[in-house]
N, C-alpha and C positions, 0 to 999 in steps of 0.2 A: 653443505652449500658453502661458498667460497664468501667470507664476507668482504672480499674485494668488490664482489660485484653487487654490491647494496647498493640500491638509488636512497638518498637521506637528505637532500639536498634538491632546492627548488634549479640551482646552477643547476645539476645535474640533471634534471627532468628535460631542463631546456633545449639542454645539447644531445637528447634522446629523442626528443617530439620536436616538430613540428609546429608554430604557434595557428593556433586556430583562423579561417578562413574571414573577412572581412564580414563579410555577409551573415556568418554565423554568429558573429559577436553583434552584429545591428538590429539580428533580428532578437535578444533576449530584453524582456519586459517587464517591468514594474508595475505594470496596470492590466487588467484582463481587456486584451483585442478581441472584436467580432469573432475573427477564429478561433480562439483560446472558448468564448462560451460558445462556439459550437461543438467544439470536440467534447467540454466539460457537460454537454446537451446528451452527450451520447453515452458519457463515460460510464461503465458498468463496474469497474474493480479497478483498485490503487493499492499499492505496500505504501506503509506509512512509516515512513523512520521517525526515532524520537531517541534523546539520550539524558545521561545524567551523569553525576561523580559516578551512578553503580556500571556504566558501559550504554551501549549501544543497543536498542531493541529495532524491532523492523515484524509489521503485524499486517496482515490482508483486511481490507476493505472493500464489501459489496455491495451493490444494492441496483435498483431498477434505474434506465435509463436517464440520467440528472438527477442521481441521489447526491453529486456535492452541486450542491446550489450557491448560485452567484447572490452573493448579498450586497454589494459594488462590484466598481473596477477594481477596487483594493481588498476585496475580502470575499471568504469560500466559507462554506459550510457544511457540517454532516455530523447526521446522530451518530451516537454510541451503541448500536443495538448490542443483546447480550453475546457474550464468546464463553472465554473458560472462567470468568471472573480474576484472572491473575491482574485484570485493567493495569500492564506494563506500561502501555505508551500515558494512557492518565495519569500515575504517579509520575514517570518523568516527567509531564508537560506543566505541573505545580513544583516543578524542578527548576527546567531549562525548558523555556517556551521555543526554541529554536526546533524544527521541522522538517520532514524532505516529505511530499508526494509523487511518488510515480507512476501513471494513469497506462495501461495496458488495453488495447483497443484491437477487440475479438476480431478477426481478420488480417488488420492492418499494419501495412510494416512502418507504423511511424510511434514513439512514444510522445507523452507531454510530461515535463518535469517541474513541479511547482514544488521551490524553498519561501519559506513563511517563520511567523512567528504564532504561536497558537495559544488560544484561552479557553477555559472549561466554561459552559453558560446550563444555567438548567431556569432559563429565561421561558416562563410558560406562551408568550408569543411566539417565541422564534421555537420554542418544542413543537408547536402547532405546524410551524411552517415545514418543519421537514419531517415530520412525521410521514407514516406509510398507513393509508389508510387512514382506521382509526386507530391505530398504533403509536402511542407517542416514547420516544426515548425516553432513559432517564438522563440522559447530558445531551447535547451540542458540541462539538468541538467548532471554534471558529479558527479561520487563520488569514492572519493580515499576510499579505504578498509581498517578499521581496526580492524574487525573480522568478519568472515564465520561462520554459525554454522547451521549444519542440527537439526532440533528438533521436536522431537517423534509428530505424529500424534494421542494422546489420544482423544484432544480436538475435533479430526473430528467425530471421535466413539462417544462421549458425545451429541454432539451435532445431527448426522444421518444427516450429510450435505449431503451425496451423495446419502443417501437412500428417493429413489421416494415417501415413505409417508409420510417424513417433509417437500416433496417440499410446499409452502406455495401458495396458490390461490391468483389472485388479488383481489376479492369480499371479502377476509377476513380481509382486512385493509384499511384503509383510502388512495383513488387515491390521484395525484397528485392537481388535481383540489380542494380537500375535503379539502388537507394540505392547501393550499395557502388560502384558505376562511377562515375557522376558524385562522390559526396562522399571515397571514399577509391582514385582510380584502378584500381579493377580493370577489367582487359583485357574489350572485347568478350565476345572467345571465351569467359568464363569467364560469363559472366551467366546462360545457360541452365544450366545447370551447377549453379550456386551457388543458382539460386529450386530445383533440385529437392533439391539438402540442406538448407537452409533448412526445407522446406516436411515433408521428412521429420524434420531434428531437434527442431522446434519440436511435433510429435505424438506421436514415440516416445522421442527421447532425453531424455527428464522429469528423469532422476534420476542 
């Protein structure tokens, strides 16, 4: 690559884009609008970036229809239910409370982009409130807001997420079991094995 043509410089960004549309800059928000908790009413999964001195993480987040609960205008919420135990994004957030959400909306060609500040709580009220069932987490992540921002769905059209003939087959990539053998040695023997718990914990053991 030619490092003539590095962009390193905000000059440079400038005289390459375009500054954003008037409109688009009026409409980002510091406070949740009636639309923001409608979309967040609906919202089913977010990636959650988080970072620290050790780099940048970025983790999926799901749950039933307004699993992140509005707790003001100024603050969102959502358990921690269990993953792989490695809790990346927790460690950094008793790091660097700085945050990105990006909200993904089954159908629709629009994103919602909420940057925050975020705090761990294992507050037994507010575990109650977001709880699933009778299922309580064991933390909360909370995050104060400090900007909204709805953002065009090109990327969904680029890509043909919703449309049925990029759904992708499991026979066309490597199962669970295939990953774990080549990248972390586990034995032959165990590969059958391991895609039918895999395949069972990833639909029942939710929580």
């Amino acid at each position: 690559m030619d490092d003539a043509c590095e962009i390193n410089t905000d000059a440079a960004l400038d005289d390459l884009y375009a500054q954003p549309a008037e409109m688009i800059t009026k409409a980002i928000s510091r406070r949740l609008h009636a639309h923001h908790r409608s979309y967040l009413a609906k919202a089913t999964f977010f990636s959650f970036a988080t970072g620290s001195v050790k780099g940048i993480d970025v983790s999926p987040r799901g749950g039933p229809p307004g699993f992140v609960h509005v707790i003001d205008d100024e603050t969102v919420a959502f358990a921690d239910w269990p993953g792989n135990n490695r809790i990346e994004s927790m460690r950094n957030i008793v790091q660097d409370d700085r945050v990105g959400m990006l909200f993904i909306f089954s159908g629709l060609e629009i994103f919602l982009r909420l940057n925050g500040r975020a705090r761990i709580s294992t507050d037994e009220r507010l575990l109650g409130e977001i709880g699933e069932g009778n299922r309580l987490p064991k933390s909360a992540i909370l995050v104060a807001i400090d900007e909204l921002i709805f953002h065009c769905g090109k990327a969904i059209n680029r890509s043909g997420l919703w449309k049925p003939e990029f759904r992708i087959e499991k026979s066309e990539l490597p199962n669970a079991g295939i990953l774990l053998r080549d990248l972390a040695g586990l034995p032959d023997s165990e590969v059958a094995e391991t895609n039918e718990h895999y395949d069972h914990g990833v639909k029942t053991d939710l929580y």
